[in-house]
N, C-alpha and C positions, 0 to 999 in steps of 0.2 A: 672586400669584407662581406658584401653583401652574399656572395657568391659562397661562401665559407660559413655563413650563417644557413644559408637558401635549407638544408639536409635538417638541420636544427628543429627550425623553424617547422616545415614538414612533419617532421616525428614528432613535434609538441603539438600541432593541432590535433594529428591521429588520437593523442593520450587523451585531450581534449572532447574529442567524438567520444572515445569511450568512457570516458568519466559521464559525459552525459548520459549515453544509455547506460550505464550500470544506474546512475543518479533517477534516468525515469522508471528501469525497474522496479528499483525501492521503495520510490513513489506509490508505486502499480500494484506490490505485495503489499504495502501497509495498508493500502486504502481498501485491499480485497480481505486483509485482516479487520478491518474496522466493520466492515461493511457484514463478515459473518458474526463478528459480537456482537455487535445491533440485531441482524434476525435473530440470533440466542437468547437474547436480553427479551425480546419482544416474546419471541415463544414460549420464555418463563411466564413473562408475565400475564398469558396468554391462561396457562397451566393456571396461574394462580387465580385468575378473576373464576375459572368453570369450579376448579376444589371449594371456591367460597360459595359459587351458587350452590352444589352438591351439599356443600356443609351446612347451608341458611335450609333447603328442602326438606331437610329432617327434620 
């Protein structure tokens, strides 16, 4: 029985390895997503404090 599973068993852990790496890519791209909307976000708001000071000089 064991012997007739042994092939099974084999090829599930393979799908298993790669569920995991596809699982820490996703990980990898989301967090490299997040990670460029935060500098964006910051660099707006970066834009906006220098437009206020230009605005308040006049």
């Amino acid at each position: 029985m064991a012997k007739a599973i042994a092939p099974y068993n084999e090829q599930l852990q393979g799908l298993q390895y790669q569920y995991q790496d596809y699982s820490n890519l996703y990980s990898q791209k989301t967090a490299t997503a997040y990670q460029a909307a935060n500098v964006r976000a910051m660099q707006a708001q970066e834009n906006q404090r220098i437009w206020q000071q230009k605005c308040s000089a006049l």
